[in-house]
C-alpha positions in Angstrom: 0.0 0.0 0.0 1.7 3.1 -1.2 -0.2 5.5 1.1 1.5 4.4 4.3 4.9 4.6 3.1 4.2 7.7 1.4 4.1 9.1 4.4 6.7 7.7 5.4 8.8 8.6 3.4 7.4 12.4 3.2 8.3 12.2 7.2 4.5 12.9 7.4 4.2 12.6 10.9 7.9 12.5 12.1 7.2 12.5 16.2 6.0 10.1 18.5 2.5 8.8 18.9 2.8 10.8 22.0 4.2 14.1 20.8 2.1 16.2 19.4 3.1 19.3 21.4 3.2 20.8 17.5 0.5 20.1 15.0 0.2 16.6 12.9 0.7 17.6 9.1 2.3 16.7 6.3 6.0 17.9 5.7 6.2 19.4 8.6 10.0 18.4 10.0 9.1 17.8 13.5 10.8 16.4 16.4 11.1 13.0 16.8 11.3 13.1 20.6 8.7 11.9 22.7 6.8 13.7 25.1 3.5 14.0 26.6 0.4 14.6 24.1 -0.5 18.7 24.7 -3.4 20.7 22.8 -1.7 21.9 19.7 -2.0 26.5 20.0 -4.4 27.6 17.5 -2.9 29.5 14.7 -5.6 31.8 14.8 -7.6 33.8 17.5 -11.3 31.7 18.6 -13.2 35.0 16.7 -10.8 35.4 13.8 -13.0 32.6 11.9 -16.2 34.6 12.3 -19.0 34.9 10.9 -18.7 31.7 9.8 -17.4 29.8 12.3 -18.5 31.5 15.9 -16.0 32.6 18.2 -18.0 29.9 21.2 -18.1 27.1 18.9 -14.0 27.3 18.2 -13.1 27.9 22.0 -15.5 24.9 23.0 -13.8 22.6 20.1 -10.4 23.3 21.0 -10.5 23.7 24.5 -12.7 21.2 25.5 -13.4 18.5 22.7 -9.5 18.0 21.2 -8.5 18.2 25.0 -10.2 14.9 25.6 -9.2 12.8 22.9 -5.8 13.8 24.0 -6.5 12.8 27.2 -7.8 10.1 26.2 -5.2 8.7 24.1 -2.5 9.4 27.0 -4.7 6.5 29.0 -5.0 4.4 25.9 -1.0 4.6 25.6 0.0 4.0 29.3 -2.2 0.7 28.8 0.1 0.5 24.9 3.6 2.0 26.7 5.5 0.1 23.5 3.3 1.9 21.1 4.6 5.1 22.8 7.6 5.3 20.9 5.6 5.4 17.4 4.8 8.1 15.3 0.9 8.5 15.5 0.4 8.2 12.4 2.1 4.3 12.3 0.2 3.9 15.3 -3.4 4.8 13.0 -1.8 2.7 10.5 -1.4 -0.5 12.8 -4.6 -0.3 14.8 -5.7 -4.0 13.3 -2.2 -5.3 15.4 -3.2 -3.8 18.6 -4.9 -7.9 20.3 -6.3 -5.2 23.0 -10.0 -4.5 21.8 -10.4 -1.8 24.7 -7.4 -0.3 23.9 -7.6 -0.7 20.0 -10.7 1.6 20.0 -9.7 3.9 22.4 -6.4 4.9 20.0 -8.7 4.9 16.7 -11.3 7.5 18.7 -9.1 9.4 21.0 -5.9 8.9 18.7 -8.1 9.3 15.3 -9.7 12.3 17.3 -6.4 14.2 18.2 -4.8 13.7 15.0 -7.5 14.9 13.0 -8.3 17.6 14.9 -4.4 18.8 14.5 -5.0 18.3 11.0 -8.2 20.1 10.8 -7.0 23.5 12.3 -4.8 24.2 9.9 -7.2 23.4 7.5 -8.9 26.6 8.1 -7.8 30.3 8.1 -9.5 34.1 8.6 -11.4 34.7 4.9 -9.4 37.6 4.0 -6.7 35.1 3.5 -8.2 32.3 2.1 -7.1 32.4 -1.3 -7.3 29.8 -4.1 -5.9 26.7 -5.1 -2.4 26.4 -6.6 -2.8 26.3 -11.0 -1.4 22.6 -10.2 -4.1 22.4 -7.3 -7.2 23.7 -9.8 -5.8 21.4 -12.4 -5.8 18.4 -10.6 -8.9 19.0 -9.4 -10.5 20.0 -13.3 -9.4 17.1 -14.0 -10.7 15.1 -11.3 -14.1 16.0 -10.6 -14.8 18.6 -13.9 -14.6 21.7 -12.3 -13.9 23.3 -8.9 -18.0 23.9 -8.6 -17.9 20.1 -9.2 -16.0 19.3 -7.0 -17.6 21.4 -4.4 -20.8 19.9 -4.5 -19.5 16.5 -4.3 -17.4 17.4 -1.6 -20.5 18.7 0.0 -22.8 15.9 -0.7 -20.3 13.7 1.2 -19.9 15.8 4.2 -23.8 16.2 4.1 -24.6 12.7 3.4 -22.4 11.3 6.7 -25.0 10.1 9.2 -24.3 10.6 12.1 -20.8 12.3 13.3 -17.8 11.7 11.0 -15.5 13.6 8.2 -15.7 14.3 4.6 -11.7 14.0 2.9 -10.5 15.0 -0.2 -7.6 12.0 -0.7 -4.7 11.6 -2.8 -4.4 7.7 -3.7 -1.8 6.4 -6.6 -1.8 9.9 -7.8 -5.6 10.4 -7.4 -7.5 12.4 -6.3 -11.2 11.5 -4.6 -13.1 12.2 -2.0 -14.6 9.9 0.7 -16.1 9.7 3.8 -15.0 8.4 7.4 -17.4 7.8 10.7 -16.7 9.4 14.1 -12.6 9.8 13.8 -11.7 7.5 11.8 -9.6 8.9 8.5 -7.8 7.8 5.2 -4.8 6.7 7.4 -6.5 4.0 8.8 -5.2 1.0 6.8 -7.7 -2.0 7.9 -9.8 0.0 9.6 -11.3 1.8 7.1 -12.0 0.5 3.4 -9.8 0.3 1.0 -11.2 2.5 -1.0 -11.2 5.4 1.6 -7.3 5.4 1.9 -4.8 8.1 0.9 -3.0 10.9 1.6 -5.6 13.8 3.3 -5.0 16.9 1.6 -8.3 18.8 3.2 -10.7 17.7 5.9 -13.9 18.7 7.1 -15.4 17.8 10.8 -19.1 16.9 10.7 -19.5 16.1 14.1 -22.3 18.1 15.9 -20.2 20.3 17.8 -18.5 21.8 15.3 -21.1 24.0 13.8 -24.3 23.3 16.4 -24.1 26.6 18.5 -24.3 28.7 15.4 -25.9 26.6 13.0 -28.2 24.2 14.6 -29.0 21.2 12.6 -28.9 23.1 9.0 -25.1 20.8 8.3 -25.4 22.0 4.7 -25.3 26.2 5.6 -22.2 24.9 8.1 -20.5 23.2 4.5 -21.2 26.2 2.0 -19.9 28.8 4.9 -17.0 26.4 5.7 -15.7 27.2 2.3 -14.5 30.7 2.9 -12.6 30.0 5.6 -10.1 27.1 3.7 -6.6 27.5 3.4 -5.9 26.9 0.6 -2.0 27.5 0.4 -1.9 24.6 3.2 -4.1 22.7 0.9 -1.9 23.1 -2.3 0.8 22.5 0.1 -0.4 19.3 0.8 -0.7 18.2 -2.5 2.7 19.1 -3.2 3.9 17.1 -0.6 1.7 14.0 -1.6 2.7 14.4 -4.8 6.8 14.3 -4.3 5.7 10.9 -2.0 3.5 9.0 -4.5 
């Protein structure tokens, strides 16, 4: 499976399943020291995101909901201490190793939780600086999906479509790109865990879980998706790809 040693290879995740004192992303040279899991700063003030993601709503889902998957993935690892030691992404990738059932789910939601989460902030950025996609970006995705309206509606359809709580990815697989779906925090990295077809390389991410948008938005999920779209940034996006692309 190329996807795993991708990253790999890109050092996507170069620190260990316990780091995370910096945020999880792809090419980003971090340390490879361990070190107890800490809430990753936002790169952004709670109301720099609003009006379409309220101030409340950020401080509640940083503060409180990523604090407890990284608390609960601490517990999960003092039960795993020789997992410790492991990037968290190889530690996603392995989950179907793990004999432990209690402690197998609790690192695929708490450790599927933190690491998207770390993903997901960076994912997002004030409007003013949004921007676009990189010409290599918008032509990959042309020629993927059609167009970038294409490719927005289908992105949307799949973050609208998940029941329940989950994520809508857009993937890079074999040189691919697609878009797929995971439940609760499960992502593309999840080799075994996930299907087959929903693996690759996460280039952009979008939380569906209830508390991301519910103070502000209710249950109308599809205003959440079309507003989530001015707030993308895109230059860590086309990054990304980039990065996915020197790895495939």
């Amino acid at each position: 499976m190329k996807t795993t040693s991708g990253i790999k290879r890109r050092q996507f995740v170069q620190l260990g399943a316990l780091a995370a004192g910096a945020t999880l992303l792809p090419g980003r040279a971090l340390s490879e020291e361990t070190a107890a899991p800490t809430l990753p700063a936002l790169p952004y003030a709670f109301a720099a995101l609003e009006p379409h993601i309220d101030a409340r709503t950020m401080e509640i889902h940083h503060g409180k909901h990523h604090a407890a998957y990284i608390a609960g993935l601490s517990a999960a690892l003092t039960k795993a201490p020789e997992l410790a030691k492991k990037s968290l992404v190889a530690v996603l990738a392995g989950l179907p190793e793990v004999a432990d059932e209690s402690v197998r789910t609790a690192l695929r939601n708490h450790g599927g939780g933190h690491w998207n989460h770390s993903f997901f902030w960076k994912t997002l950025i004030p409007a003013a600086d949004s921007g676009a996609p990189s010409a290599k970006l918008d032509a990959a995705i042309t020629a993927a999906f059609g167009s970038m309206d294409a490719f927005k509606k289908s992105f949307g359809e799949a973050a609208a479509k998940r029941f329940g709580s989950g994520w809508a990815w857009l993937v890079m697989e074999k040189g691919k790109l697609k878009i797929t779906s995971t439940p609760n925090q499960d992502n593309p990295l999840m080799k075994g865990i996930v299907p087959d077809t929903d693996l690759g390389d996460p280039l952009l991410g979008l939380d569906v879980w209830e508390h991301a948008y519910y103070l502000h938005y209710q249950n109308r999920r599809p205003d959440y998706i079309s507003a989530w779209w001015n707030i993308v940034n895109w230059a860590e996006v086309s990054n990304r790809f980039e990065e996915a692309n020197a790895g495939a």
